[in-house]
DSSP file (Angstrom, degrees, kcal/mol; ACC not computed):
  #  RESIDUE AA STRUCTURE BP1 BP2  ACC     N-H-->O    O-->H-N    N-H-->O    O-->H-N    TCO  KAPPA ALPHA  PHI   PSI    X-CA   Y-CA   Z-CA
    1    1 A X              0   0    0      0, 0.0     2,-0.3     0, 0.0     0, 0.0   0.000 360.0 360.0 360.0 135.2   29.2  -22.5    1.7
    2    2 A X        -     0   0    0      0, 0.0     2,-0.2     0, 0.0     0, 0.0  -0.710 360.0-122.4-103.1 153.7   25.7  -22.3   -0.4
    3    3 A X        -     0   0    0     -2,-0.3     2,-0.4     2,-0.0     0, 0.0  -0.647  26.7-154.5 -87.3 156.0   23.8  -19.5   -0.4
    4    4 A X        -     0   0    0     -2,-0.2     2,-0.4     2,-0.0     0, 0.0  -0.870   8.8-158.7-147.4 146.2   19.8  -20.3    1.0
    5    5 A X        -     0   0    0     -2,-0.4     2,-0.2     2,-0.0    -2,-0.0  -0.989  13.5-123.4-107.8 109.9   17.3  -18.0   -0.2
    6    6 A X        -     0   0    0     -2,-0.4     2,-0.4     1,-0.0    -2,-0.0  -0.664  14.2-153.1 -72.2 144.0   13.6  -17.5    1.8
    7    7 A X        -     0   0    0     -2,-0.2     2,-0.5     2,-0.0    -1,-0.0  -0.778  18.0-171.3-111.8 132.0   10.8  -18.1   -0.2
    8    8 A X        -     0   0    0     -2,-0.4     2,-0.5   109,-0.1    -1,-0.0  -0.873   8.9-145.6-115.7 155.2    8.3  -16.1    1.4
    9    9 A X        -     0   0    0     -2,-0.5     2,-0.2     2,-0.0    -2,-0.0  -0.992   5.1-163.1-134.5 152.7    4.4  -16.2    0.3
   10   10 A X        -     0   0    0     -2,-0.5     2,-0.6    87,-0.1    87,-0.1  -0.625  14.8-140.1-113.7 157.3    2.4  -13.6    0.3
   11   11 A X  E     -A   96   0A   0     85,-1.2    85,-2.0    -2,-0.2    -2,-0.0  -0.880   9.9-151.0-140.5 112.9   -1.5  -14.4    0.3
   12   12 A X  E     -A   95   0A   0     -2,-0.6    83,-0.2    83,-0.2     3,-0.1  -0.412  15.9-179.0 -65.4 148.0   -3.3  -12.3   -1.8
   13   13 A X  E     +     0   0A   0     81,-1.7     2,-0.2     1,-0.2    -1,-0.1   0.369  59.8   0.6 -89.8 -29.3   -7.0  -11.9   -0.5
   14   14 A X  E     -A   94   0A   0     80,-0.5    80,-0.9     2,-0.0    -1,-0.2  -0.653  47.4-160.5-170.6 107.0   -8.6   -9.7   -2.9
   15   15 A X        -     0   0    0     78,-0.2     2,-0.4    -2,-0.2    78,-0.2  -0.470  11.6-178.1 -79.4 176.4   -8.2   -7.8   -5.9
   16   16 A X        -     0   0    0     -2,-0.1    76,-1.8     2,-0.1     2,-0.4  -0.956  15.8-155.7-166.6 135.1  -10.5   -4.8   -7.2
   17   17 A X  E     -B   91   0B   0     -2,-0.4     2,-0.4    74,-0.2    74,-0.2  -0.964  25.0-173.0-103.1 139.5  -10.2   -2.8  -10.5
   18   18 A X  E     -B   90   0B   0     72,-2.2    72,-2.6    -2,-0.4    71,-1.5  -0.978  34.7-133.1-144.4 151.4  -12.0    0.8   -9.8
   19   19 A X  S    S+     0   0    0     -2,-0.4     2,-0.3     1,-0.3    72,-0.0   0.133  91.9  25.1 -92.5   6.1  -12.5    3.1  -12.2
   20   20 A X    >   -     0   0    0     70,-0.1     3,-0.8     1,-0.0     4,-0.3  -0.614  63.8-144.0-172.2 121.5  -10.9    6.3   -9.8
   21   21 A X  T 3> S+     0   0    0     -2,-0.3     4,-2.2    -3,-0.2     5,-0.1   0.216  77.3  97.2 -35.1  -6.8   -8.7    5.8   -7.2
   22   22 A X  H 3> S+     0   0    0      2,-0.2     4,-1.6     3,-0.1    -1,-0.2   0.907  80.5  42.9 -63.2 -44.0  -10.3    8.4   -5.2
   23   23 A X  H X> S+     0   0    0     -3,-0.8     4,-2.0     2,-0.2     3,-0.8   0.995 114.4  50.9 -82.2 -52.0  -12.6    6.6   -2.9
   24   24 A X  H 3> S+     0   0    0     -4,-0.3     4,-2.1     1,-0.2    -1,-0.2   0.716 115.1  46.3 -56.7 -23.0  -10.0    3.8   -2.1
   25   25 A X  H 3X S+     0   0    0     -4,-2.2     4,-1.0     2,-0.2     5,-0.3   0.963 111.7  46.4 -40.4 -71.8   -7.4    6.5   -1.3
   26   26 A X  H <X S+     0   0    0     -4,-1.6     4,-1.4    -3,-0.8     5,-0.6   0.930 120.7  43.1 -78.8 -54.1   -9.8    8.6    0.8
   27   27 A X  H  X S+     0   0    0     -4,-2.0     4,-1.1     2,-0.2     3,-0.4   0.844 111.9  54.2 -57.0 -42.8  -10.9    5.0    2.7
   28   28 A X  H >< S+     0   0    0     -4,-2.1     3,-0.8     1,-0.2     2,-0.2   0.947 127.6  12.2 -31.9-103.8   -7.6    3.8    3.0
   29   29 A X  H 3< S+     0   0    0     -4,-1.0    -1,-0.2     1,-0.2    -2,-0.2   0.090 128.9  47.2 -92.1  49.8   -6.0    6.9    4.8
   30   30 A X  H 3< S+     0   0    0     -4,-1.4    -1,-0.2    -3,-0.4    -3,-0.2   0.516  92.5  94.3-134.5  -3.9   -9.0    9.1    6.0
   31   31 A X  S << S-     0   0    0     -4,-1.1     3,-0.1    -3,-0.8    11,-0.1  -0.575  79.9-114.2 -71.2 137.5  -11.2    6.0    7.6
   32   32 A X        -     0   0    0      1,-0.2     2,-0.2    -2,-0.2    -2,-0.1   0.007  43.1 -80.6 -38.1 176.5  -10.8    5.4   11.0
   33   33 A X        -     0   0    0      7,-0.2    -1,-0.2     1,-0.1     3,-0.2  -0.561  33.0-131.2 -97.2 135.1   -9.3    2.1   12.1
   34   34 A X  S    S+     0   0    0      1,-0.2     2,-0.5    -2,-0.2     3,-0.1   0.754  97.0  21.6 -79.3   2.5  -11.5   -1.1   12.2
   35   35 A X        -     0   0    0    102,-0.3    -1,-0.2     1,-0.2     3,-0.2  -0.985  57.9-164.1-152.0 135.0  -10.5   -2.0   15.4
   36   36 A X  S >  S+     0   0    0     -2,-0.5     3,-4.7    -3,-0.2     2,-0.5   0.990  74.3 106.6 -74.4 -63.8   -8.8    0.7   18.5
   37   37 A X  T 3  S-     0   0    0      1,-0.3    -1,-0.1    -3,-0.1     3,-0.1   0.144  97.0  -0.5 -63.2 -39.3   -7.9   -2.8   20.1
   38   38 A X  T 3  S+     0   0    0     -2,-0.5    -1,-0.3     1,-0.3     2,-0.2   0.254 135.2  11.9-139.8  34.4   -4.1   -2.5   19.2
   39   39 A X    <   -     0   0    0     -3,-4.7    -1,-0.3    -4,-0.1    -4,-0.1  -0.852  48.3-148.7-174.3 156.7   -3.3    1.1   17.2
   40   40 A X  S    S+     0   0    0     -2,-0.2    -7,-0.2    -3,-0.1     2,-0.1   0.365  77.7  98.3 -99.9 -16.6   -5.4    4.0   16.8
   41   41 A X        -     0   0    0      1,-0.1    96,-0.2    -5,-0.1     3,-0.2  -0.468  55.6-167.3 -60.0 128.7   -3.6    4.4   13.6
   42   42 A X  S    S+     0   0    0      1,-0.2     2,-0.6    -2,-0.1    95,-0.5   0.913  85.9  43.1 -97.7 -20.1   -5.3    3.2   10.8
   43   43 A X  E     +C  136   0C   0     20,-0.3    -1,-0.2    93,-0.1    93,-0.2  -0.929  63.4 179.0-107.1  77.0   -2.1    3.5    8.5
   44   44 A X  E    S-     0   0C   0     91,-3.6     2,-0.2    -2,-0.6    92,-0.1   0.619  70.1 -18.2-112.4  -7.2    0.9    2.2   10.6
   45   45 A X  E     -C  135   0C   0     90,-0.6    90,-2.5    18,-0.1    -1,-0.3  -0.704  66.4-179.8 173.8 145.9    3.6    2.8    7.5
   46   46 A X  E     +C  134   0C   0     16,-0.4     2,-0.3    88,-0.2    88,-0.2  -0.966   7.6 175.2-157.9 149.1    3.4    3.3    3.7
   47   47 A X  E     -C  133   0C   0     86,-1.4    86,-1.8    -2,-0.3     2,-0.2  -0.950   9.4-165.7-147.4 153.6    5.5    3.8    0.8
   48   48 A X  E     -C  132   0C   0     -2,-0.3     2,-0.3    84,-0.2    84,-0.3  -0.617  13.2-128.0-120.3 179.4    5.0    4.1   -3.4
   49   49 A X  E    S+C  131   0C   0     82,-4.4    82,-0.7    -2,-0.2     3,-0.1  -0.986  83.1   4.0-155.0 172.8    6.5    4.1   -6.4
   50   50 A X  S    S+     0   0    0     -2,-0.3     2,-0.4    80,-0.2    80,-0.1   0.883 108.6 100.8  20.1  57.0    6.6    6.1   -9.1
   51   51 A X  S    S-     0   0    0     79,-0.1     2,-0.5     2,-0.0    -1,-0.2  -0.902  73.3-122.9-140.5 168.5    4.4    8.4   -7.1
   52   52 A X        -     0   0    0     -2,-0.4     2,-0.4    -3,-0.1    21,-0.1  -0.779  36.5-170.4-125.8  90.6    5.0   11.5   -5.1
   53   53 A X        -     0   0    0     -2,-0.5    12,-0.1     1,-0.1    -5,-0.0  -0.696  27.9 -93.5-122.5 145.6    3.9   11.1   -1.6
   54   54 A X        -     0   0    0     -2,-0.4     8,-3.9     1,-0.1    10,-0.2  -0.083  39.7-146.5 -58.3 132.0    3.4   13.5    1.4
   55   55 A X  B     -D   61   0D   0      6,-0.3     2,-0.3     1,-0.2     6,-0.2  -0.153   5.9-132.1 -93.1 164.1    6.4   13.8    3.8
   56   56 A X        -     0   0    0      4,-0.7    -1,-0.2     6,-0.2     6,-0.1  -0.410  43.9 -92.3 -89.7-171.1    6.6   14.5    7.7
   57   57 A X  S    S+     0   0    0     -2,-0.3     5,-0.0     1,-0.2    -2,-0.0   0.730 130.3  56.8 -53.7 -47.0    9.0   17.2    9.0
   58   58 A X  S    S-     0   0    0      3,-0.1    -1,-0.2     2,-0.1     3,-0.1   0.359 124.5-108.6 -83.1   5.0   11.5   15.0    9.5
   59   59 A X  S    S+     0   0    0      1,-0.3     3,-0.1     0, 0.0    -2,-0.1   0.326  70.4 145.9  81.1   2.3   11.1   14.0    5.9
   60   60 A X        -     0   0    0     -5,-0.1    -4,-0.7     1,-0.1    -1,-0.3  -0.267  66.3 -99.7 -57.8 145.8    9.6   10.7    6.7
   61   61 A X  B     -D   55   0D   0     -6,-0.2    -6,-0.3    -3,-0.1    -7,-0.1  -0.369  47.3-119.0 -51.0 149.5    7.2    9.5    4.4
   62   62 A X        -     0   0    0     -8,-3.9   -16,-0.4    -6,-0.1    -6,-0.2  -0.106  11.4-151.7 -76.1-167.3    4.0   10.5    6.3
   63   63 A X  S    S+     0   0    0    -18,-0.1     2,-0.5    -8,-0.1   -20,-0.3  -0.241  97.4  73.4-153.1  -2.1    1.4    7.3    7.3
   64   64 A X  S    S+     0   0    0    -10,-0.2     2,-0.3     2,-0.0    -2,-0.1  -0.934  71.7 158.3-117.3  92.6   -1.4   10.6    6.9
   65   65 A X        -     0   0    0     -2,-0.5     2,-0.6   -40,-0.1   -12,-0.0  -0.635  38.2-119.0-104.8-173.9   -1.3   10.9    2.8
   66   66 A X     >  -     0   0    0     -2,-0.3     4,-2.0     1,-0.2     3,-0.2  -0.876   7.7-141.4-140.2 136.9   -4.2   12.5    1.1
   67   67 A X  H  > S+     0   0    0     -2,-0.6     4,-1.4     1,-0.3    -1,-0.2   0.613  96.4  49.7 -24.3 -66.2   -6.6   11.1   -1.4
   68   68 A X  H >> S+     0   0    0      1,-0.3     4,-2.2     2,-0.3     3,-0.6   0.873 107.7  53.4 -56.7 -61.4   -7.2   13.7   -3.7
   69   69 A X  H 3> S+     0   0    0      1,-0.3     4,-1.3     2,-0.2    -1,-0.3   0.909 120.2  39.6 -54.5 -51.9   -3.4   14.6   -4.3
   70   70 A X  H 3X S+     0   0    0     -4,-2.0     4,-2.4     1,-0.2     3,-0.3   0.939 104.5  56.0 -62.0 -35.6   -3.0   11.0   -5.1
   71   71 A X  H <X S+     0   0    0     -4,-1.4     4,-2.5    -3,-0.6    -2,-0.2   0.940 102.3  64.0 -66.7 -70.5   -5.6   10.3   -6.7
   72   72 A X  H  X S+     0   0    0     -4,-2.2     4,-2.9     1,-0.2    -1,-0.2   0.723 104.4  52.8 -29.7 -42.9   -4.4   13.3   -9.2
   73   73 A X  H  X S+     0   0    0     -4,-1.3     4,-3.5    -3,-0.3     5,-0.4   0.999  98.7  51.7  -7.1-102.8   -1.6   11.4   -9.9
   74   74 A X  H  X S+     0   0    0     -4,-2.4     4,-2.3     1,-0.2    -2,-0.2   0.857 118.0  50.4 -37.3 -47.9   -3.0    8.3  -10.9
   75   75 A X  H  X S+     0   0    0     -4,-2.5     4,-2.1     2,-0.2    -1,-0.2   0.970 105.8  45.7 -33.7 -76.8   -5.1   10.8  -13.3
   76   76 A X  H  X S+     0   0    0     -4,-2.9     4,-2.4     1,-0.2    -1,-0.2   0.875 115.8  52.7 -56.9 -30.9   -2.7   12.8  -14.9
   77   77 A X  H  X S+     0   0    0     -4,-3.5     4,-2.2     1,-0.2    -2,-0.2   0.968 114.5  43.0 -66.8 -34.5   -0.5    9.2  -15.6
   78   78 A X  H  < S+     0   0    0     -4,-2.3     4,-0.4    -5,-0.4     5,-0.2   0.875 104.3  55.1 -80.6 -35.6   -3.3    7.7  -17.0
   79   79 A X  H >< S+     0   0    0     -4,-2.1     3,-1.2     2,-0.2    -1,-0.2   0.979 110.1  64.5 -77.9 -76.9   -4.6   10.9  -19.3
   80   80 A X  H 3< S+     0   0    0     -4,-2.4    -1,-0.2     1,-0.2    -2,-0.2   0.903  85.0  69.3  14.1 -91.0   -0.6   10.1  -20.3
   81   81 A X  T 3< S-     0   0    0     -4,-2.2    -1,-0.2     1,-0.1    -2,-0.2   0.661  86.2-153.8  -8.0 -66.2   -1.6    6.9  -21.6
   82   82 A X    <   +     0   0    0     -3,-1.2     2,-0.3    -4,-0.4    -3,-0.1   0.977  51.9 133.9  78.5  63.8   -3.5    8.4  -24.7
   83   83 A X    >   -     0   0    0     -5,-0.2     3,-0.6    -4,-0.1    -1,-0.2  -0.569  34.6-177.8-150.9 107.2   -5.7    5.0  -24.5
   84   84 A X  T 3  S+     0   0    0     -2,-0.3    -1,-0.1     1,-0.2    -2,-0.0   0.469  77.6  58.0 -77.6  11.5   -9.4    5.6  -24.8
   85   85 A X  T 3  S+     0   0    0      2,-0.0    -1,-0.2     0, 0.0    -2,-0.0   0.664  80.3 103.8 -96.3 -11.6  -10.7    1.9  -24.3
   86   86 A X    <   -     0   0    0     -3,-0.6    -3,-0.1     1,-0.2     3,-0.1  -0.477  46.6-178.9 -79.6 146.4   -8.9    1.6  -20.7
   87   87 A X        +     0   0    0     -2,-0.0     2,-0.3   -69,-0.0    -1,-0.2   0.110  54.4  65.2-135.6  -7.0  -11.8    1.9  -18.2
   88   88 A X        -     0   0    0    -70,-0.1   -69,-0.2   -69,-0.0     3,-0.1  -0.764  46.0-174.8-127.1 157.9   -9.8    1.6  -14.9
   89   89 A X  S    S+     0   0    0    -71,-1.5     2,-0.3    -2,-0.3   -70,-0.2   0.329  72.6  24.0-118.0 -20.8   -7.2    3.7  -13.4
   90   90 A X  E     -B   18   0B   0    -72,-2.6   -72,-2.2     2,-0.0     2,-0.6  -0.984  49.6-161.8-149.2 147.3   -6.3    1.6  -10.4
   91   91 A X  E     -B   17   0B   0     -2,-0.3     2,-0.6   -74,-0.2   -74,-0.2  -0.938  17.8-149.0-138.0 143.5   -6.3   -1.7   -9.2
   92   92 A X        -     0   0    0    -76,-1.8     2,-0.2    -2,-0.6    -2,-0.0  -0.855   6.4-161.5-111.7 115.4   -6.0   -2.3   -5.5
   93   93 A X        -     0   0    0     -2,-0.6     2,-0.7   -78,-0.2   -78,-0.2  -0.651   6.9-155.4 -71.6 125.7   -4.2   -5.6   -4.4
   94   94 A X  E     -A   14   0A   0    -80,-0.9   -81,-1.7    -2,-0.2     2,-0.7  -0.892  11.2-169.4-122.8 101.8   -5.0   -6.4   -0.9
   95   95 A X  E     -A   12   0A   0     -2,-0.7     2,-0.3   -83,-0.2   -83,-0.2  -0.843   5.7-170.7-102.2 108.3   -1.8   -9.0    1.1
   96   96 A X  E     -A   11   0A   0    -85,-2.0   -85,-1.2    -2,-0.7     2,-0.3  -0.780  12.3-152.2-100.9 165.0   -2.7  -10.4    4.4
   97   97 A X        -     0   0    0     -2,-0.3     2,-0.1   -87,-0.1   -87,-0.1  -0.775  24.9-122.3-133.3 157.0   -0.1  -12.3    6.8
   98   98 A X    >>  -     0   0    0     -2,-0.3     3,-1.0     1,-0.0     4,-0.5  -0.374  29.1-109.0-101.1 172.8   -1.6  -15.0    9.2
   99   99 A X  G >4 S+     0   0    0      1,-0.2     3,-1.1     2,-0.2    -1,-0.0   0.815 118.3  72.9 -81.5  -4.6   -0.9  -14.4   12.6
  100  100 A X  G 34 S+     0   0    0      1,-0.3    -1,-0.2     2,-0.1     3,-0.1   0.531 106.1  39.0 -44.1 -26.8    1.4  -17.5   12.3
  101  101 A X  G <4 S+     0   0    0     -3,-1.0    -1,-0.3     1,-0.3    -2,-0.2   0.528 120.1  38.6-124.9 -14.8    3.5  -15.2   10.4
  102  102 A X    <<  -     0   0    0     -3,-1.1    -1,-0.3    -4,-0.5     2,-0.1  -0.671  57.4-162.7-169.1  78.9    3.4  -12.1   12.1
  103  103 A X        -     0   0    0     -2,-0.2    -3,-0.0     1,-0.2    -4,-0.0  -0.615  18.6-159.4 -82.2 140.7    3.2  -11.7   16.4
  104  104 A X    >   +     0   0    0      1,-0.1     3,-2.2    -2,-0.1     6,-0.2   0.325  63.6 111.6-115.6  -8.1    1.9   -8.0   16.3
  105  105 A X  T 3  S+     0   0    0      1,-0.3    -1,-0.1     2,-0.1    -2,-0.0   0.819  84.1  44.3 -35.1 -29.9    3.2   -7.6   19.9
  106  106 A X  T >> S+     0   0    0      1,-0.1     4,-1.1     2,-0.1     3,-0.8   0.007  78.6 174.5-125.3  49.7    5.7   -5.3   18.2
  107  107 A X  H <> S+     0   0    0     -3,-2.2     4,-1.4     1,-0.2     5,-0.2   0.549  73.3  44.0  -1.8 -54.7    3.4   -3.4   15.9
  108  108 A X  H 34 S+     0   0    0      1,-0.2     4,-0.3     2,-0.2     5,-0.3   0.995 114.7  49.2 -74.8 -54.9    5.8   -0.8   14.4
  109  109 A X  H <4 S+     0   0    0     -3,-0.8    -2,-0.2     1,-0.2    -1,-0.2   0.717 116.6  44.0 -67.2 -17.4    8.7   -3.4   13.8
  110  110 A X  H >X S+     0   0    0     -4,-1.1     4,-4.7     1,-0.2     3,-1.3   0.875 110.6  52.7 -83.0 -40.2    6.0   -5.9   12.0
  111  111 A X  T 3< S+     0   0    0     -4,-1.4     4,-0.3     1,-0.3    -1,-0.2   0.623 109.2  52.2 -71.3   9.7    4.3   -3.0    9.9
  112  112 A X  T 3> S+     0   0    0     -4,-0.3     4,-0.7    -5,-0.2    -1,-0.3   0.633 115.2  43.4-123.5 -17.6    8.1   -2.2    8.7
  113  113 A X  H <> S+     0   0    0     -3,-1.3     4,-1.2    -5,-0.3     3,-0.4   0.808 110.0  48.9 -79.0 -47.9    8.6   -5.9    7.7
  114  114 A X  H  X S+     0   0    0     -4,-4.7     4,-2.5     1,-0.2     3,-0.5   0.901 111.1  54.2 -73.1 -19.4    5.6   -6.4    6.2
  115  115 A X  H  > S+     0   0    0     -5,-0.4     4,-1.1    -4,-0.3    -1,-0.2   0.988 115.6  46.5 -56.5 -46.8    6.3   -2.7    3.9
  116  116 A X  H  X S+     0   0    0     -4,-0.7     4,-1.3    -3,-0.4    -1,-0.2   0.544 109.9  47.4 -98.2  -3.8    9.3   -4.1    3.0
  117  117 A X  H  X S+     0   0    0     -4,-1.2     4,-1.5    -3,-0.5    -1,-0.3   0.925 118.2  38.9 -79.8 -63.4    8.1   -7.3    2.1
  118  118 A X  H  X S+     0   0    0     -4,-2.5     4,-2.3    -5,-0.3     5,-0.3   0.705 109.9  65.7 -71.9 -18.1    5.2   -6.2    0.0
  119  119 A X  H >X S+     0   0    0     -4,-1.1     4,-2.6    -5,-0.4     3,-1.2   0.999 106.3  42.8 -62.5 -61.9    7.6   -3.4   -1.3
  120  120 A X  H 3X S+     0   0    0     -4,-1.3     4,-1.9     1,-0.3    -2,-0.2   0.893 113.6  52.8 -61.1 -43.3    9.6   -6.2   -2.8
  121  121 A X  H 3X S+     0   0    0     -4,-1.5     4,-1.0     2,-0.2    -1,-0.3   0.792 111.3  41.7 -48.7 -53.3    6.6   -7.9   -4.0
  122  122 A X  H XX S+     0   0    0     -4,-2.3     4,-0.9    -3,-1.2     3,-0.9   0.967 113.8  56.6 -90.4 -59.1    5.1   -5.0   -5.9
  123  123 A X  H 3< S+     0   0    0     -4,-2.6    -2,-0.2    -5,-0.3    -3,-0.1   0.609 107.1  51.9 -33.7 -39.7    8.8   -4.1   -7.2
  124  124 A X  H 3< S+     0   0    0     -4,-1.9    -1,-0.3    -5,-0.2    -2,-0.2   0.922 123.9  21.6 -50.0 -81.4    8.9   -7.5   -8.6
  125  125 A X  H << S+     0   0    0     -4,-1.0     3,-0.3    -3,-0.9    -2,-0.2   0.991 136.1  20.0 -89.4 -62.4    5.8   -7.3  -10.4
  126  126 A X    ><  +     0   0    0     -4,-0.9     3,-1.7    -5,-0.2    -3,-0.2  -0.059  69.8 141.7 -96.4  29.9    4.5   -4.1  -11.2
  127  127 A X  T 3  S+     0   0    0     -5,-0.4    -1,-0.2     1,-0.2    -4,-0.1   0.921  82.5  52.2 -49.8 -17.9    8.2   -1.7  -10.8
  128  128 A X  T 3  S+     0   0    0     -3,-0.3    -1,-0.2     2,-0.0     2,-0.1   0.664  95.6  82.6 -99.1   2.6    6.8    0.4  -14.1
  129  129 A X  S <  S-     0   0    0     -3,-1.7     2,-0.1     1,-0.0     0, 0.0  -0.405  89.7-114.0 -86.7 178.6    3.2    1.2  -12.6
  130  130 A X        +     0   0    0     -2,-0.1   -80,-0.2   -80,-0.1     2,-0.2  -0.390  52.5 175.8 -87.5 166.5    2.5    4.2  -10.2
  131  131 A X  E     -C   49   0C   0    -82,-0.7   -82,-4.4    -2,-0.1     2,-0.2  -0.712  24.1-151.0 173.6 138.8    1.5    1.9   -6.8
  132  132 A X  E     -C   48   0C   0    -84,-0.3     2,-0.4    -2,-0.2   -84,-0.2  -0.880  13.3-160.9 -77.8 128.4    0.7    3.1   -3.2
  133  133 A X  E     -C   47   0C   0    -86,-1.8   -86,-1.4    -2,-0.2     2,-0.3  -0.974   9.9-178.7-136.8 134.3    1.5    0.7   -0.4
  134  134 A X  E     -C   46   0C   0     -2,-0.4     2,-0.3   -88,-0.2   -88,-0.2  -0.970  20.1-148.5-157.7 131.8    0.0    1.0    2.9
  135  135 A X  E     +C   45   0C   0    -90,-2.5   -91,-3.6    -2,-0.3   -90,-0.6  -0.792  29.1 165.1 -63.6  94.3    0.5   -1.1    6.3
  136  136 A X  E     -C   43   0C   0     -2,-0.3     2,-0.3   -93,-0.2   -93,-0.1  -0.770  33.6-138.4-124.9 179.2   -2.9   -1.2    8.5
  137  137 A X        +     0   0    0    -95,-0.5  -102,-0.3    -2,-0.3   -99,-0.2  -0.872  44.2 148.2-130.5  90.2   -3.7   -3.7   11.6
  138  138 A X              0   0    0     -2,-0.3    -1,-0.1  -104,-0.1   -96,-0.0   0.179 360.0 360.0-123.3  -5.4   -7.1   -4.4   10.8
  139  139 A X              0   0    0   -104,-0.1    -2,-0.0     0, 0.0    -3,-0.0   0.671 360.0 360.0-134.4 360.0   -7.3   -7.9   12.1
C-alpha cells in the first residue's frame, strides 16, 4: 500500500506590508460584510498563532476579535525585537479559493476547511511569527 499525499494550492492574491496593524485589524473584524448575499458575518471563523485571541463563553475562539487588543500585541512583540531600522509591524497575506474549489452551499463547513487549510499553510511558513487568520465570504 503507498501512502498518496494532496498537494493543495493555495492562490495568494495580494500581499501588503503596513506599518500598524491597527487599521487592517479594525477592517478585518469591525467592517461590515461586502456582500449580505450569503452570511451577514463578515468573519465566518478565525484562529492565530502566537497570539492571544478573544474567546466566546463556550471558550470558542470568537469570529468578533478586537483590533486594538491585537494590534497591542503585534506592538509589544515588535518593541521585543530591539530593531530600529524595521519599519513594518505586519504583513497581511490575502488566500482566495476559486469557486471550483469551494461550493459555499455549506458555508460553516467550507470556512472550517479553508481555516484549516490556511492554518497549515501559515504553520508551514511563518510558525515563529505572531499571525491572525481570519475566514470571510466576500465573493
Amino acid at each position: 500500500m503507498t501512502n498518496r499525499r494532496a498537494v493543495v494550492k493555495l492562490s495568494v492574491l495580494e500581499t501588503h506590508s503596513c506599518r500598524s496593524s491597527y487599521r487592517r485589524l479594525q477592517y478585518l473584524f469591525q467592517e461590515p460584510p461586502h456582500s449580505y448575499r450569503k452570511t451577514s458575518r463578515r468573519v465566518l471563523a478565525c484562529t492565530g498563532f502566537n497570539i492571544k485571541l478573544l474567546h466566546d463563553p463556550d471558550g470558542n475562539i470568537s469570529t468578533t476579535q478586537n483590533g486594538g487588543y491585537l494590534e497591542k500585541q503585534f506592538k509589544d512583540n515588535l518593541k521585543k525585537a530591539h530593531n530600529p531600522k524595521r519599519t513594518y509591524q505586519a504583513q497581511t497575506l490575502i488566500v482566495s479559493f476559486s469557486p471550483d474549489e469551494f461550493d459555499t452551499k455549506d458555508l460553516i463547513l467550507q470556512a472550517k476547511q479553508a481555516l484549516t487549510l490556511v492554518q497549515h499553510f501559515v504553520h508551514q511558513h511563518f510558525s515563529d511569527a505572531q499571525s491572525v487568520i481570519a475566514v470571510q465570504a466576500d465573493g
